[in-house]
N, CA, C and O atoms as a CHARMM CRD file, in Angstrom:
* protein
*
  260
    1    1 UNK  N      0.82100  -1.20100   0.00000 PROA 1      0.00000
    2    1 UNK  CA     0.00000   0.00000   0.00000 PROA 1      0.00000
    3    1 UNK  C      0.86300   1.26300   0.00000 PROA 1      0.00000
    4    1 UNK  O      0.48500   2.34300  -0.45400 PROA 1      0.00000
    5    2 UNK  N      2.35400   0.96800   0.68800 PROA 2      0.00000
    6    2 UNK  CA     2.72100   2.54400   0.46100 PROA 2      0.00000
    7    2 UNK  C      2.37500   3.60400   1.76300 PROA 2      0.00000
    8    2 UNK  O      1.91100   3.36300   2.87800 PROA 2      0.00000
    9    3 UNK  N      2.74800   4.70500   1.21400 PROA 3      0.00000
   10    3 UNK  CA     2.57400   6.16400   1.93600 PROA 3      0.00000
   11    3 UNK  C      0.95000   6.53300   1.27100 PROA 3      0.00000
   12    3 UNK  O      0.47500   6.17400   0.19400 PROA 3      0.00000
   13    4 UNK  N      0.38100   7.32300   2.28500 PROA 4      0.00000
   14    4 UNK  CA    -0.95100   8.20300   1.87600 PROA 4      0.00000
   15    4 UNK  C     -0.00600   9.52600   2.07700 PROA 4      0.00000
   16    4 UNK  O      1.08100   9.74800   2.61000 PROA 4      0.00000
   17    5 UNK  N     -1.07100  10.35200   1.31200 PROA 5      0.00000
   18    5 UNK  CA    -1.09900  12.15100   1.78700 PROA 5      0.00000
   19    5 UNK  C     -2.43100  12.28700   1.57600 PROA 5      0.00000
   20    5 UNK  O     -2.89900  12.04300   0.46400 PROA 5      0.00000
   21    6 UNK  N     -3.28600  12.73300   2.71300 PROA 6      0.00000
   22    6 UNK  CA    -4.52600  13.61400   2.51400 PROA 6      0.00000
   23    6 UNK  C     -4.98800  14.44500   2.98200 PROA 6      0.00000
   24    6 UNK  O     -4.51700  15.27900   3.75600 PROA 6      0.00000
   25    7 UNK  N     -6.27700  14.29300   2.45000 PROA 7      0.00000
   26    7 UNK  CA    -6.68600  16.11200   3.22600 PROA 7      0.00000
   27    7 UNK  C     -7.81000  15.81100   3.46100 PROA 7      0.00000
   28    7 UNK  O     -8.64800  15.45300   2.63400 PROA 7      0.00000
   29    8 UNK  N     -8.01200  15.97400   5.15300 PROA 8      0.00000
   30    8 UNK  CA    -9.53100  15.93600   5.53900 PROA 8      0.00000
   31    8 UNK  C    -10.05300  17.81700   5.43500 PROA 8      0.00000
   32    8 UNK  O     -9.51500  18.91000   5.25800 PROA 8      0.00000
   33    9 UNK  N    -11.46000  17.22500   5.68700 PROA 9      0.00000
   34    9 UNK  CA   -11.97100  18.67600   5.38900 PROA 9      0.00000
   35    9 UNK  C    -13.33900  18.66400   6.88500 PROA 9      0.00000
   36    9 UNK  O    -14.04600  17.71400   7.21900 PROA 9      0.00000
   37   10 UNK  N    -13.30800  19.62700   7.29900 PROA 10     0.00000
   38   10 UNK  CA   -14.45400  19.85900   8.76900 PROA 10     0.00000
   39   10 UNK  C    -15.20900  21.16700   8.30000 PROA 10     0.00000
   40   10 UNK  O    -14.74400  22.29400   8.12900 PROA 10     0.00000
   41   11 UNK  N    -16.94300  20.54900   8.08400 PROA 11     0.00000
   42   11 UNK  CA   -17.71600  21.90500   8.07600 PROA 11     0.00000
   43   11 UNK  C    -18.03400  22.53000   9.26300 PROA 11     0.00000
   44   11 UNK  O    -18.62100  23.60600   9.14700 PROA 11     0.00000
   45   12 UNK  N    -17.88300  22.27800   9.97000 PROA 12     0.00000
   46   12 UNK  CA   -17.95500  22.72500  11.12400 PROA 12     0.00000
   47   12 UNK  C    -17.45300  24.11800  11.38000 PROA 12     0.00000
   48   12 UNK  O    -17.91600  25.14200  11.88300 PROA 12     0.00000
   49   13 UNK  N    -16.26200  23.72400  10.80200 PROA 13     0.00000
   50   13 UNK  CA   -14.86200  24.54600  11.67700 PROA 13     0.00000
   51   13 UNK  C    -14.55000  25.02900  10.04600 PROA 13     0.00000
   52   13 UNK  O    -13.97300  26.11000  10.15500 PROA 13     0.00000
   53   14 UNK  N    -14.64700  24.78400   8.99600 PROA 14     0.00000
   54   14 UNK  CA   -14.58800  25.56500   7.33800 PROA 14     0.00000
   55   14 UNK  C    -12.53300  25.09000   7.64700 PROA 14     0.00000
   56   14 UNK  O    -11.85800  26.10200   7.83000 PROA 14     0.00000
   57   15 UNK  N    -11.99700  24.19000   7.67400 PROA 15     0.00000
   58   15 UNK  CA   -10.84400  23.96600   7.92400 PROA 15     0.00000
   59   15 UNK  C    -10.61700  22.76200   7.46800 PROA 15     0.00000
   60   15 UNK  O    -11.36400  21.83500   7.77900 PROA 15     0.00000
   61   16 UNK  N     -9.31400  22.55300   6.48300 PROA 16     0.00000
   62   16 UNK  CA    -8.59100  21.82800   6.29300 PROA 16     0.00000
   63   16 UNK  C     -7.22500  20.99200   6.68000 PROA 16     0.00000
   64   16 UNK  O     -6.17500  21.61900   6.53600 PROA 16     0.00000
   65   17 UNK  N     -7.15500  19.89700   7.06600 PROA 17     0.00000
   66   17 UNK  CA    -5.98800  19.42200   7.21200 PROA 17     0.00000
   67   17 UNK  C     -5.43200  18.79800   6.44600 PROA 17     0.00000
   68   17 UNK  O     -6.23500  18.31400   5.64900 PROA 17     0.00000
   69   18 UNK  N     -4.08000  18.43700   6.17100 PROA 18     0.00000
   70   18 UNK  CA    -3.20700  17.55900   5.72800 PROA 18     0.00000
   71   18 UNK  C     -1.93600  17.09000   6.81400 PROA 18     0.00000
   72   18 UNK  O     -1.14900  17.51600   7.65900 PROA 18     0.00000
   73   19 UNK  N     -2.43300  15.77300   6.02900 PROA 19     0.00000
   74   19 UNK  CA    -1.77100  14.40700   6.79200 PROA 19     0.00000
   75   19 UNK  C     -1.07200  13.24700   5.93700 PROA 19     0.00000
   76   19 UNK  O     -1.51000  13.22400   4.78700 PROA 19     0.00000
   77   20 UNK  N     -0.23400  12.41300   6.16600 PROA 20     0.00000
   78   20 UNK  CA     0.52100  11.62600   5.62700 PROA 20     0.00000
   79   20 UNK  C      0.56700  10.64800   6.86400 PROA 20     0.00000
   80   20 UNK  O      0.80800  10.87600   8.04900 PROA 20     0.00000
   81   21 UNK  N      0.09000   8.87000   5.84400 PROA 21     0.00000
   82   21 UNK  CA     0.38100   7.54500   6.75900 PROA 21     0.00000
   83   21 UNK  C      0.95000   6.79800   6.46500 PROA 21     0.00000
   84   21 UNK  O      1.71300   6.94500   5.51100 PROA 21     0.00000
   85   22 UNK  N      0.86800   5.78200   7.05500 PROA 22     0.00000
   86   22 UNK  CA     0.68400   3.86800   6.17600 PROA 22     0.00000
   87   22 UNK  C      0.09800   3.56700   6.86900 PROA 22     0.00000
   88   22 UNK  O      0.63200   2.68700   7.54500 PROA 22     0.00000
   89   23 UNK  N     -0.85400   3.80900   7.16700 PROA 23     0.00000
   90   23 UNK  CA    -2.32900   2.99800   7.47500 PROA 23     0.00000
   91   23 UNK  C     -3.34500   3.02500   6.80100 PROA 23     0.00000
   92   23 UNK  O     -3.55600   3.96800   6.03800 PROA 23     0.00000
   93   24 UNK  N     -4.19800   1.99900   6.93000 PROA 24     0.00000
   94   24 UNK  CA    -5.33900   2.29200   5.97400 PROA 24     0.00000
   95   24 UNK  C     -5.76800   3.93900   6.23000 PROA 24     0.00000
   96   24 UNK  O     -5.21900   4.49200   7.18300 PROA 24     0.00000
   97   25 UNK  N     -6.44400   4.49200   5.64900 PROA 25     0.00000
   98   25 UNK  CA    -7.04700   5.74400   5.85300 PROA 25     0.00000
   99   25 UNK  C     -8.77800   5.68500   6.64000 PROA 25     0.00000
  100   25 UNK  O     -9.27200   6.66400   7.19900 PROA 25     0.00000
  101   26 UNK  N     -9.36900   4.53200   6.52900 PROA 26     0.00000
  102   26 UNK  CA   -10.45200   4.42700   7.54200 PROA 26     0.00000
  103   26 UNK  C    -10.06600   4.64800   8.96300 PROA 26     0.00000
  104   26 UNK  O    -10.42100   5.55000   9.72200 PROA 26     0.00000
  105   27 UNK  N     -9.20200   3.56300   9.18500 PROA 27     0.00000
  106   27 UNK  CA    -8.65300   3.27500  10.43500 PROA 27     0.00000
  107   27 UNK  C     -7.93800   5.09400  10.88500 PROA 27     0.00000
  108   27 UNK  O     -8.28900   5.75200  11.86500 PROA 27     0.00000
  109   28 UNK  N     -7.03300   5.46700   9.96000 PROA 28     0.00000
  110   28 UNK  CA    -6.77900   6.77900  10.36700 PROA 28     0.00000
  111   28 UNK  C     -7.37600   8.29800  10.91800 PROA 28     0.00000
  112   28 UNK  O     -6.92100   9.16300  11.66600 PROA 28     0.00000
  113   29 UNK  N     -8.68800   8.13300  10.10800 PROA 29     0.00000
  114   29 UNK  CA    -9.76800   9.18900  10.00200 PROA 29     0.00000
  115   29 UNK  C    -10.67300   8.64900  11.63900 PROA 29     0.00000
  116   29 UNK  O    -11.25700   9.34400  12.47000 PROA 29     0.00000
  117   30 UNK  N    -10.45700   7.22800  11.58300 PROA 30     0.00000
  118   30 UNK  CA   -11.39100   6.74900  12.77300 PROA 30     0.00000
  119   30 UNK  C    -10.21400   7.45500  14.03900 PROA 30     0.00000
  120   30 UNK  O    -10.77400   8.18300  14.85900 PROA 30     0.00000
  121   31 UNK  N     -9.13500   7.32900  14.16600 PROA 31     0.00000
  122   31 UNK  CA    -8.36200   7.83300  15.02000 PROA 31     0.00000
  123   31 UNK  C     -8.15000   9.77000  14.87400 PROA 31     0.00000
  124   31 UNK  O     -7.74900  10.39800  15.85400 PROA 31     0.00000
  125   32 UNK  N     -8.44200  10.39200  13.71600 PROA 32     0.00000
  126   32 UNK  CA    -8.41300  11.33700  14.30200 PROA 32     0.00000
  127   32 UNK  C    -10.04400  11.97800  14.92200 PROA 32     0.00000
  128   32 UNK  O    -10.14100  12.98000  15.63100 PROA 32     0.00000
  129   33 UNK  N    -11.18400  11.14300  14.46400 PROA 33     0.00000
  130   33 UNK  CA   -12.48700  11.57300  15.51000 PROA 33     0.00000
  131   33 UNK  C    -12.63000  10.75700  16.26900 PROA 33     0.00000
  132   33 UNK  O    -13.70500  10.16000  16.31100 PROA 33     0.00000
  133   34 UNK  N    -11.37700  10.38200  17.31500 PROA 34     0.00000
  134   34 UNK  CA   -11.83000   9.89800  18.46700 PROA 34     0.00000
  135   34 UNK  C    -10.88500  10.95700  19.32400 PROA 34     0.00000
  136   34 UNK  O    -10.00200  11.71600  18.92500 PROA 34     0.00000
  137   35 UNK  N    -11.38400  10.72900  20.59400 PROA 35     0.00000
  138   35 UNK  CA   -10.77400  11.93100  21.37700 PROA 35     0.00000
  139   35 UNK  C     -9.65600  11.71500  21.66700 PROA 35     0.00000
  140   35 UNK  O     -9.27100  10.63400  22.11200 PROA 35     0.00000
  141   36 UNK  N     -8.72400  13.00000  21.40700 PROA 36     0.00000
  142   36 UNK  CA    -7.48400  12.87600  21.21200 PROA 36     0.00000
  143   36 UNK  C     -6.99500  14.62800  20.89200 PROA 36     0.00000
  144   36 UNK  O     -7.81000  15.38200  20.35900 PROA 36     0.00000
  145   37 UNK  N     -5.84300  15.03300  21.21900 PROA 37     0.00000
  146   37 UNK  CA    -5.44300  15.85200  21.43700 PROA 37     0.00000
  147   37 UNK  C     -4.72100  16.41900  19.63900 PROA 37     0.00000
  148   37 UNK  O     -4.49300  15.62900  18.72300 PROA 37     0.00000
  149   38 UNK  N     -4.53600  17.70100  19.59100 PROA 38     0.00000
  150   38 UNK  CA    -4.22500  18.12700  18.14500 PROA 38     0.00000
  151   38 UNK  C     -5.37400  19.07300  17.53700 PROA 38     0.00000
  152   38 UNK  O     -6.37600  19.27800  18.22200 PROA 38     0.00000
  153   39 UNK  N     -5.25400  19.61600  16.34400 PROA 39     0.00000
  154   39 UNK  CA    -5.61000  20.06800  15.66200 PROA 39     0.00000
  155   39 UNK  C     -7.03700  19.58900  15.44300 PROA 39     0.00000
  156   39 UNK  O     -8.00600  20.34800  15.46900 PROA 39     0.00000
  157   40 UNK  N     -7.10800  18.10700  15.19700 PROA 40     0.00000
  158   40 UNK  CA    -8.46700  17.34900  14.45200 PROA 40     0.00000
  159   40 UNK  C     -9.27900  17.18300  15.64400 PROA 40     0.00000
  160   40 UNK  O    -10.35500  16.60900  15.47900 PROA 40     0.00000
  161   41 UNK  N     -8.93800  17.61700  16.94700 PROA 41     0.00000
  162   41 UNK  CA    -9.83000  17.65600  18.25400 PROA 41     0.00000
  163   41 UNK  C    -10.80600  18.82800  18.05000 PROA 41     0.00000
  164   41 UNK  O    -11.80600  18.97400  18.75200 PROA 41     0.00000
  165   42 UNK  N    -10.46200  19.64200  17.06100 PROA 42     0.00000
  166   42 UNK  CA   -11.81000  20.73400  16.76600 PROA 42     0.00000
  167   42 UNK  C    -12.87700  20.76700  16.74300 PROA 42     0.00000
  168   42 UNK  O    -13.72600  21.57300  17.12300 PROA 42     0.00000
  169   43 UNK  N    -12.88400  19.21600  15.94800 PROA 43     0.00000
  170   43 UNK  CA   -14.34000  18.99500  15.36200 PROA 43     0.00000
  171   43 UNK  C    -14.15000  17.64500  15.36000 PROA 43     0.00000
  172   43 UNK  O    -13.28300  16.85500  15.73300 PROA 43     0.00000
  173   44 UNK  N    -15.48200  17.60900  14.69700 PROA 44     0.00000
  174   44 UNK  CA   -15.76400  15.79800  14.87800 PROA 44     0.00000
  175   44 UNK  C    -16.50900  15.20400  13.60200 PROA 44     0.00000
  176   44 UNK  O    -17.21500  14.19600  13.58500 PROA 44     0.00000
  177   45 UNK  N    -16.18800  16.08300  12.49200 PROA 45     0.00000
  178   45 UNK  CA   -17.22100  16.11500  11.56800 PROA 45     0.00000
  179   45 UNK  C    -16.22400  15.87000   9.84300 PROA 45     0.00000
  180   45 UNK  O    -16.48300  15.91300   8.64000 PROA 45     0.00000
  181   46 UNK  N    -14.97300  15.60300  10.77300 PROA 46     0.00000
  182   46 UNK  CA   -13.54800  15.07800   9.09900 PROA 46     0.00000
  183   46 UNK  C    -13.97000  14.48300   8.28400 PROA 46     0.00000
  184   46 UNK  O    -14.70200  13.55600   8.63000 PROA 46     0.00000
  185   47 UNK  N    -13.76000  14.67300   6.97700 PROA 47     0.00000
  186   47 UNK  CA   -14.36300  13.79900   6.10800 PROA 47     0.00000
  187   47 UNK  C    -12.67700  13.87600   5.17800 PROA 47     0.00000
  188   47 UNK  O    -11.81000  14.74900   5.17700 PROA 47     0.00000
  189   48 UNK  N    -12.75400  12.73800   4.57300 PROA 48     0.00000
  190   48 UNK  CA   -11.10200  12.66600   3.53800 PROA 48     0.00000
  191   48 UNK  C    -12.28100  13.07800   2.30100 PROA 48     0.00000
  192   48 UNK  O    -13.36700  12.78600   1.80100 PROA 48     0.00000
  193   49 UNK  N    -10.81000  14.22600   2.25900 PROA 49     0.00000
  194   49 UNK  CA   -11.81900  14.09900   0.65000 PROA 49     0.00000
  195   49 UNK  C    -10.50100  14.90500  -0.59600 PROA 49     0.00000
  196   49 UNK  O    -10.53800  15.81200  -1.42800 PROA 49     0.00000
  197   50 UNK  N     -9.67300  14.13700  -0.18900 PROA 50     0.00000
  198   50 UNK  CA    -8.27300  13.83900  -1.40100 PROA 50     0.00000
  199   50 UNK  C     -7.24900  12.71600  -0.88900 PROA 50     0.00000
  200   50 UNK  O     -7.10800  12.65700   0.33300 PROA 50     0.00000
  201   51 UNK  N     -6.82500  12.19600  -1.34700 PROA 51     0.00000
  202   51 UNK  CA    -5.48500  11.26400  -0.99300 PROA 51     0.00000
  203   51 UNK  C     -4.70900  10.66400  -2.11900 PROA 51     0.00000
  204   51 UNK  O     -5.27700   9.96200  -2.95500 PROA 51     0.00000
  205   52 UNK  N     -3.42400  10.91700  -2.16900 PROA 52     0.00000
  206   52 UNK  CA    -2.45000  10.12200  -3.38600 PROA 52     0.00000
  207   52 UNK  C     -1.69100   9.43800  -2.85700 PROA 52     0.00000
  208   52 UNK  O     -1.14400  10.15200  -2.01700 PROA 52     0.00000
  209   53 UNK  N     -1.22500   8.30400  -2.80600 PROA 53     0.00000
  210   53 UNK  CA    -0.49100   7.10100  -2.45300 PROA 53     0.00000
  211   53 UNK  C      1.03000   7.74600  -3.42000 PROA 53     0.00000
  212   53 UNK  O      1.15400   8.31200  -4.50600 PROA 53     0.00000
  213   54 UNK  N      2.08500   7.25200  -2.24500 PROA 54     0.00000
  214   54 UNK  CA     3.00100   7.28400  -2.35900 PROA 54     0.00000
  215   54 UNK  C      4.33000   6.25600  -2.26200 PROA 54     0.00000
  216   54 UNK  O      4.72300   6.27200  -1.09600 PROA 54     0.00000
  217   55 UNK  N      5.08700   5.43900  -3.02900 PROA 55     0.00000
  218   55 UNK  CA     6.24200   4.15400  -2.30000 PROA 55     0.00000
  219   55 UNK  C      7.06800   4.58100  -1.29100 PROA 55     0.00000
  220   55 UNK  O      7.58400   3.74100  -0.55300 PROA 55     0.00000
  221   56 UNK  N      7.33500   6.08600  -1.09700 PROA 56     0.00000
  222   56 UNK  CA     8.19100   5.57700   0.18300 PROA 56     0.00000
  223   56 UNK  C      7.67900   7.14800   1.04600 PROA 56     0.00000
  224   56 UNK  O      7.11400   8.16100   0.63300 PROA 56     0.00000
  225   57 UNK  N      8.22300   6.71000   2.47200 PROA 57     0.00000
  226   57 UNK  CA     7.87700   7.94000   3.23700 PROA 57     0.00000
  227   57 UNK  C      8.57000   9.33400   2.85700 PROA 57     0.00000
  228   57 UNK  O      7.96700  10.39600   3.01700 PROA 57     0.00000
  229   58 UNK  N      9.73300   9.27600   2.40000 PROA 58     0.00000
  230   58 UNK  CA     9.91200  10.80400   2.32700 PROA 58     0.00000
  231   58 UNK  C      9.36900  11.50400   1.03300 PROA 58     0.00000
  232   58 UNK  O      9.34200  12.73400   1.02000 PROA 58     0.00000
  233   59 UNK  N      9.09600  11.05600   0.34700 PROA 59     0.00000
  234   59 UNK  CA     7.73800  11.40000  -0.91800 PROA 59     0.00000
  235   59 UNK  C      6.65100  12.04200  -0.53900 PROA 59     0.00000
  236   59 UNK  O      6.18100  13.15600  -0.76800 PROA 59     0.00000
  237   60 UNK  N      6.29200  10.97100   0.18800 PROA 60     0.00000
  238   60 UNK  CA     4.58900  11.49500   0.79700 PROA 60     0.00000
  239   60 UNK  C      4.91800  12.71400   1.55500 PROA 60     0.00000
  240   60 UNK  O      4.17000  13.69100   1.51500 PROA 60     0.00000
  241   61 UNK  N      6.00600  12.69900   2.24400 PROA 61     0.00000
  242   61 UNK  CA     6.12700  13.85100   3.63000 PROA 61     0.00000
  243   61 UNK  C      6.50100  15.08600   2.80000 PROA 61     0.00000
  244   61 UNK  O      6.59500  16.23900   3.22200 PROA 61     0.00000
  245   62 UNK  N      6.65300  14.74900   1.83700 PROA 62     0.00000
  246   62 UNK  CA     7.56200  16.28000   0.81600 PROA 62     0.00000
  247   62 UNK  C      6.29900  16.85700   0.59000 PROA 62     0.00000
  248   62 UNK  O      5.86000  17.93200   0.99800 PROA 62     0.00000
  249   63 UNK  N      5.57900  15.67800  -0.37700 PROA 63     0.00000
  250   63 UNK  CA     4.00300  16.01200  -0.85000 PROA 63     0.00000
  251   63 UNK  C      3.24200  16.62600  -0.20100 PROA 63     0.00000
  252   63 UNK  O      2.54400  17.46100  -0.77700 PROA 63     0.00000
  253   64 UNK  N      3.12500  16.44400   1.10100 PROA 64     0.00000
  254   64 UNK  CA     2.53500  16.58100   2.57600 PROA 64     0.00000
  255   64 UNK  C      2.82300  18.32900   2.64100 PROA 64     0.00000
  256   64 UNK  O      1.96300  19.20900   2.60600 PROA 64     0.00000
  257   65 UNK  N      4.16500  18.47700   2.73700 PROA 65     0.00000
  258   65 UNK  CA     4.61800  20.33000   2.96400 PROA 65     0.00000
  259   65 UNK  C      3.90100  21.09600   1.94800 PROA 65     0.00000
  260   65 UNK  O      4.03100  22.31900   1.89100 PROA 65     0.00000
């Protein structure tokens, strides 16, 4: 599977994040709306709504900046 880079999006809060894994991205999105400290503790309402797969981590993390 590789590196992710994505970008959740919160209507809530009209705010975007970007993030980079290797995890599935369900499992990821499920960890940032559970309670937990950061940025994605804003809201509770993330939805992914871009991601490009990447082979290695410093790709994705470049992509990511």
């Amino acid at each position: 599977m590789g590196y992710q880079v994505y970008i959740l999006y919160s209507a809530q809060i009209d705010k975007y994040y970007v993030g980079h894994t290797s995890h599935s991205l369900p499992d990821r999105l499920r960890r940032h709306l559970s309670n937990h400290k950061g940025f994605t503790a804003m809201a509770k309402d993330w939805v992914i709504c871009y991601s490009e797969v990447f082979e290695s981590k410093s790709t994705a993390y470049r992509r990511e900046r």
